[in-house]
N, CA, C and O atoms as a GROMACS GRO file, in nm:
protein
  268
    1UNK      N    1   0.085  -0.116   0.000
    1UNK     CA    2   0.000   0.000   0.000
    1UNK      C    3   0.090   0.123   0.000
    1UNK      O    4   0.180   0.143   0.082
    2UNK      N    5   0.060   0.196  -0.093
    2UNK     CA    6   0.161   0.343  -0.108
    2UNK      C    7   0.128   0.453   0.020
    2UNK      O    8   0.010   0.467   0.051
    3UNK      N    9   0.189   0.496   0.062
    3UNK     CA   10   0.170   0.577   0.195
    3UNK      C   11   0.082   0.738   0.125
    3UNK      O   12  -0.012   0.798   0.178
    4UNK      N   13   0.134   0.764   0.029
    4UNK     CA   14   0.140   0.888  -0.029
    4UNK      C   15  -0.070   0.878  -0.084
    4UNK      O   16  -0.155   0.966  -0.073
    5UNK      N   17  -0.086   0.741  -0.137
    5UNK     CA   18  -0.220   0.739  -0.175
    5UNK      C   19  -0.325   0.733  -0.038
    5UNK      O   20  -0.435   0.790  -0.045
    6UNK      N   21  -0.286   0.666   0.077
    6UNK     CA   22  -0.352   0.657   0.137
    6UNK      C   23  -0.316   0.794   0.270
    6UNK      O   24  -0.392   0.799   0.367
    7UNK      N   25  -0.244   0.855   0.262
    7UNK     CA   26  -0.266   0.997   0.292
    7UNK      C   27  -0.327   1.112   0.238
    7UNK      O   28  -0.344   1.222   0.292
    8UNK      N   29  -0.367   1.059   0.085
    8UNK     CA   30  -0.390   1.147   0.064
    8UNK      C   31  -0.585   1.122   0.078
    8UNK      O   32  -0.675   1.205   0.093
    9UNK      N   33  -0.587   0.997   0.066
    9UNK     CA   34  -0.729   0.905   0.094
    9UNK      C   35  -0.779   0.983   0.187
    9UNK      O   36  -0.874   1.058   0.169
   10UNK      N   37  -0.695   0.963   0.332
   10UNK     CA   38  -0.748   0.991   0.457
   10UNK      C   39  -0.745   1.160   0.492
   10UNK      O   40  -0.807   1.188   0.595
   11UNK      N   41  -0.692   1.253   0.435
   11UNK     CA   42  -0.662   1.409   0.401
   11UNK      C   43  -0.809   1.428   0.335
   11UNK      O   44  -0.899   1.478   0.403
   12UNK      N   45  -0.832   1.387   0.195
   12UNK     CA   46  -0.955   1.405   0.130
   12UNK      C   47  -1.067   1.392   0.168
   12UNK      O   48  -1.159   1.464   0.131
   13UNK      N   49  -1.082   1.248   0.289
   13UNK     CA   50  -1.236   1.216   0.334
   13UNK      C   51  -1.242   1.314   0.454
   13UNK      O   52  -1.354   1.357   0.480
   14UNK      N   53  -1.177   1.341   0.502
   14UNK     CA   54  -1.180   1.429   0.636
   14UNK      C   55  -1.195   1.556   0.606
   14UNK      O   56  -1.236   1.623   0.701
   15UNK      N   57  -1.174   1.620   0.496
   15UNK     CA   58  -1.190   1.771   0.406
   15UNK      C   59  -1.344   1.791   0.363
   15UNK      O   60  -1.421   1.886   0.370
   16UNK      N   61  -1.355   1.656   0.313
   16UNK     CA   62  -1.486   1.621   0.266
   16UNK      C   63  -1.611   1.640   0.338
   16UNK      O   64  -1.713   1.704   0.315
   17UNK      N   65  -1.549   1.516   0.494
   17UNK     CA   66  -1.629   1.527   0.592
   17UNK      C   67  -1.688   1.678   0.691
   17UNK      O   68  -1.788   1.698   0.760
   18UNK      N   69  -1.552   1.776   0.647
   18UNK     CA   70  -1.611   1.895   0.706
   18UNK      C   71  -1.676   1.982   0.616
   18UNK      O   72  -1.723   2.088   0.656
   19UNK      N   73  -1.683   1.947   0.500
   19UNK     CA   74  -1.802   2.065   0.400
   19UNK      C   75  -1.887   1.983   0.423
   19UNK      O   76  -1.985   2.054   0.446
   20UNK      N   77  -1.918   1.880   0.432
   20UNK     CA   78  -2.036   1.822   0.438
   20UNK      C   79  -2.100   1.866   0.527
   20UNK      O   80  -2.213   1.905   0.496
   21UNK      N   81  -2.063   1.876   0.653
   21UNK     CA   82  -2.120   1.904   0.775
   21UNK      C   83  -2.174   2.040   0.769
   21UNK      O   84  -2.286   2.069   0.812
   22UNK      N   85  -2.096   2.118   0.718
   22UNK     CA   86  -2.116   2.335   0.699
   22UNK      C   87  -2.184   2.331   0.643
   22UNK      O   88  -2.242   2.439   0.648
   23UNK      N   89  -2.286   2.187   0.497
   23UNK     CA   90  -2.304   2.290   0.397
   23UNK      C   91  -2.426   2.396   0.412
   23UNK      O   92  -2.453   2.450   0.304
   24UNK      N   93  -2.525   2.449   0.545
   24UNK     CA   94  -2.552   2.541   0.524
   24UNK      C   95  -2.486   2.694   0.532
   24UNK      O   96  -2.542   2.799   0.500
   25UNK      N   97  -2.335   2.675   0.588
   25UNK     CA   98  -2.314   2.799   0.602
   25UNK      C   99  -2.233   2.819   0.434
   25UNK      O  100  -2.181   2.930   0.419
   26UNK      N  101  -2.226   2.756   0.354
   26UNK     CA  102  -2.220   2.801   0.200
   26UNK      C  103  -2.353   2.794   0.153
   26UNK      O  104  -2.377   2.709   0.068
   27UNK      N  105  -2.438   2.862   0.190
   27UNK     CA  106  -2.562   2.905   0.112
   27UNK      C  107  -2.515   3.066   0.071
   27UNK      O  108  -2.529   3.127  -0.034
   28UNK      N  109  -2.438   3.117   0.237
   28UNK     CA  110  -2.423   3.256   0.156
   28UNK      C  111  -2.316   3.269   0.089
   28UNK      O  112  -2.313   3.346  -0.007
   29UNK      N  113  -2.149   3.154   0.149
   29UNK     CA  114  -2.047   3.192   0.106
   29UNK      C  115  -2.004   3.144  -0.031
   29UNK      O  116  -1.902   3.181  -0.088
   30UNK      N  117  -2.113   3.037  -0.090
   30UNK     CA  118  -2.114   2.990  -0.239
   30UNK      C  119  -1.980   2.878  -0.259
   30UNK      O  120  -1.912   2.842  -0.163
   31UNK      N  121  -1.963   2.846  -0.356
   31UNK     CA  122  -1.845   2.786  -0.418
   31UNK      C  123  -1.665   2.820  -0.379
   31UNK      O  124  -1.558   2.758  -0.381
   32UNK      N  125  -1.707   2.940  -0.349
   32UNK     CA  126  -1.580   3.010  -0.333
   32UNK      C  127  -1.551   2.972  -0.141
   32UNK      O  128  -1.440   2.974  -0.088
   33UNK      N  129  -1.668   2.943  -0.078
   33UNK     CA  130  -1.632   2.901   0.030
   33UNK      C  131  -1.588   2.757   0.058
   33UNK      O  132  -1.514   2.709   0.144
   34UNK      N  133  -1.649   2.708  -0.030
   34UNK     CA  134  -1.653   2.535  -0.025
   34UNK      C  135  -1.511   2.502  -0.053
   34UNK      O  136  -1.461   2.420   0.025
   35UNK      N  137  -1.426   2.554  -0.160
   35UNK     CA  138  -1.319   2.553  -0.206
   35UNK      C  139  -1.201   2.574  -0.129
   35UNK      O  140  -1.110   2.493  -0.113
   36UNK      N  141  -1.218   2.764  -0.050
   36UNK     CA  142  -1.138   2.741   0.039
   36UNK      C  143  -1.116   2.662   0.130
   36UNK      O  144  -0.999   2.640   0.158
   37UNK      N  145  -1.222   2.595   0.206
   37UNK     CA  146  -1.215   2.524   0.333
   37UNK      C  147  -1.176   2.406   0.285
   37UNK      O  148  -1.092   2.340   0.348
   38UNK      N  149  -1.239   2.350   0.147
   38UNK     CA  150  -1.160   2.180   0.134
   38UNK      C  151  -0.995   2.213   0.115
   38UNK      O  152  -0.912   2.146   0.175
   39UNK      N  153  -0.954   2.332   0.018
   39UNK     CA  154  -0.823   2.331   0.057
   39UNK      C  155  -0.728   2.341   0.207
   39UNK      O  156  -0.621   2.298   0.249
   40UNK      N  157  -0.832   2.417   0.251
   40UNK     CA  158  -0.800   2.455   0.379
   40UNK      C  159  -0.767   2.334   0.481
   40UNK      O  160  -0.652   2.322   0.524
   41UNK      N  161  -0.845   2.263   0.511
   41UNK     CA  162  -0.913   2.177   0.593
   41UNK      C  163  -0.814   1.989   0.495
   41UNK      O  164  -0.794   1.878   0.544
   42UNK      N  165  -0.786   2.037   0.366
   42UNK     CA  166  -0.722   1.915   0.326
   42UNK      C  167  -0.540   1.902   0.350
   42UNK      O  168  -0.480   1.796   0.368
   43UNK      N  169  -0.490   2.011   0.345
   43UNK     CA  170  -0.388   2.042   0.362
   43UNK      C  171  -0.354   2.013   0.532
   43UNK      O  172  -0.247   1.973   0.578
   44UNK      N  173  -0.467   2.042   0.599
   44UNK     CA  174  -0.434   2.048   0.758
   44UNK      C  175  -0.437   1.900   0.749
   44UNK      O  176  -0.330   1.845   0.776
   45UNK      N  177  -0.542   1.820   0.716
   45UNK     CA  178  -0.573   1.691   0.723
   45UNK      C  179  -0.507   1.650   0.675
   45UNK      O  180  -0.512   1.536   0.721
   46UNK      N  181  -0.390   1.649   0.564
   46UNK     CA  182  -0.315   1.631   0.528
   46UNK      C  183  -0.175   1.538   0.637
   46UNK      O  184  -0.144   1.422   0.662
   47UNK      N  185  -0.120   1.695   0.680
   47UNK     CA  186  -0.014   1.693   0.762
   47UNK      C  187  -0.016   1.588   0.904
   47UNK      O  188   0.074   1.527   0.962
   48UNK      N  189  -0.208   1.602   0.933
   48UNK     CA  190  -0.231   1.537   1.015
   48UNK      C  191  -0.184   1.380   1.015
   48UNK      O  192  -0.128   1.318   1.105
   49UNK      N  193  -0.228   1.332   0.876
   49UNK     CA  194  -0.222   1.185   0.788
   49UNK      C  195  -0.109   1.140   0.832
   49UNK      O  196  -0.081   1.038   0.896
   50UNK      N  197  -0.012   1.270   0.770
   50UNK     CA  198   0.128   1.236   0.823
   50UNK      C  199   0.207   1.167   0.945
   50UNK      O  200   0.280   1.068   0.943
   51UNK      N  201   0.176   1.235   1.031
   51UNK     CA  202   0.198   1.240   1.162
   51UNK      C  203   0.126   1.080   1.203
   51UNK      O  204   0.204   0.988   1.228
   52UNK      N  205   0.042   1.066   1.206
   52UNK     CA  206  -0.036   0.967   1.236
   52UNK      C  207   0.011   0.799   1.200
   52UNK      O  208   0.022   0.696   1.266
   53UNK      N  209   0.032   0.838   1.050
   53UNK     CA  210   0.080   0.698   0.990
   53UNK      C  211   0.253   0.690   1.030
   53UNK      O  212   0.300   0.578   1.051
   54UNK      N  213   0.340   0.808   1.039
   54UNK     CA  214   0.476   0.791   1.068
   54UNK      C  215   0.451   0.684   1.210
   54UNK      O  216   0.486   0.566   1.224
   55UNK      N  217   0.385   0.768   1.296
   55UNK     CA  218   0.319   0.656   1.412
   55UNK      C  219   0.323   0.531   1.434
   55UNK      O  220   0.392   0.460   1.508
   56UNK      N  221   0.186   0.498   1.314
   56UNK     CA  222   0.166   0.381   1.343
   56UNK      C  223   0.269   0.277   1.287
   56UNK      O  224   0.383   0.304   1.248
   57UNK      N  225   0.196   0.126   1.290
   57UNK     CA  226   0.274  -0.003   1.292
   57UNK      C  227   0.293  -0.021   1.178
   57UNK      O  228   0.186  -0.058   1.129
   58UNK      N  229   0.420  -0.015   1.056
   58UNK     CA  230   0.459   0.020   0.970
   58UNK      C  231   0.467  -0.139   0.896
   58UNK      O  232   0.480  -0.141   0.774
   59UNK      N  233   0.459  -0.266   0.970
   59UNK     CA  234   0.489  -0.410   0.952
   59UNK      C  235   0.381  -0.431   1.022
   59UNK      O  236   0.344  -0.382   1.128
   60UNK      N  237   0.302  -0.565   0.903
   60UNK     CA  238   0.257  -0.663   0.975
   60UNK      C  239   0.266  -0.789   0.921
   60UNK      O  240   0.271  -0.811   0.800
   61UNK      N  241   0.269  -0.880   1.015
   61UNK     CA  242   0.342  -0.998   0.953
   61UNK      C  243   0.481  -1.040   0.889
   61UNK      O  244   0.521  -1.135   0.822
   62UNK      N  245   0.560  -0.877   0.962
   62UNK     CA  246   0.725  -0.904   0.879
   62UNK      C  247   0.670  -0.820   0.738
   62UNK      O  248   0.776  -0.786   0.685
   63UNK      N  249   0.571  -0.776   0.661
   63UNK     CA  250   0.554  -0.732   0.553
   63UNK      C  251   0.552  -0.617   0.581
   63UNK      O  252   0.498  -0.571   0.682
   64UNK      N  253   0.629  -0.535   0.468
   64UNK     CA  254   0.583  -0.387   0.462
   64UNK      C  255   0.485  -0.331   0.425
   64UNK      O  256   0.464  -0.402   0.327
   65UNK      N  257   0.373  -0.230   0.424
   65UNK     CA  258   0.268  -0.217   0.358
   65UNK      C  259   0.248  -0.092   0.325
   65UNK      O  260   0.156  -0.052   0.254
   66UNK      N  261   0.344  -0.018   0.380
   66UNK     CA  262   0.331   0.130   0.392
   66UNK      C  263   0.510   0.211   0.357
   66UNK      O  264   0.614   0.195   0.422
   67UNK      N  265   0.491   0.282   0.252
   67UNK     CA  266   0.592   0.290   0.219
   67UNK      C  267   0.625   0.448   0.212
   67UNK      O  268   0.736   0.487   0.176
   0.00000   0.00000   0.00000
């Protein structure tokens, strides 16, 4: 499993997961709000990914899976 895809997996659904939640407060701020915050909010989630997977258990079974 590529580290880079599945950071970016777990960055995207969590960006996702917070416009989803706002979307009434882009009724007034439109497209242009939705945009900033997934960048916003993907980039943070991002770094977060990072941090998280450097973390975790990098082997299982003696196999690498995360690279």
């Amino acid at each position: 499993m590529d580290k880079k895809i599945v950071t970016h997996e777990i960055a995207m659904t969590a960006a996702k997961c917070f416009v989803d939640s706002n979307k009434p407060d882009y009724i007034h701020r439109g497209t242009d709000g939705i945009v900033e915050d997934m960048v916003k909010y993907y980039l943070k989630s991002y770094d977060k990914a990072v941090q998280e997977l450097d973390h975790a258990h990098p082997k299982k079974d003696g196999i690498s899976f995360l690279k």
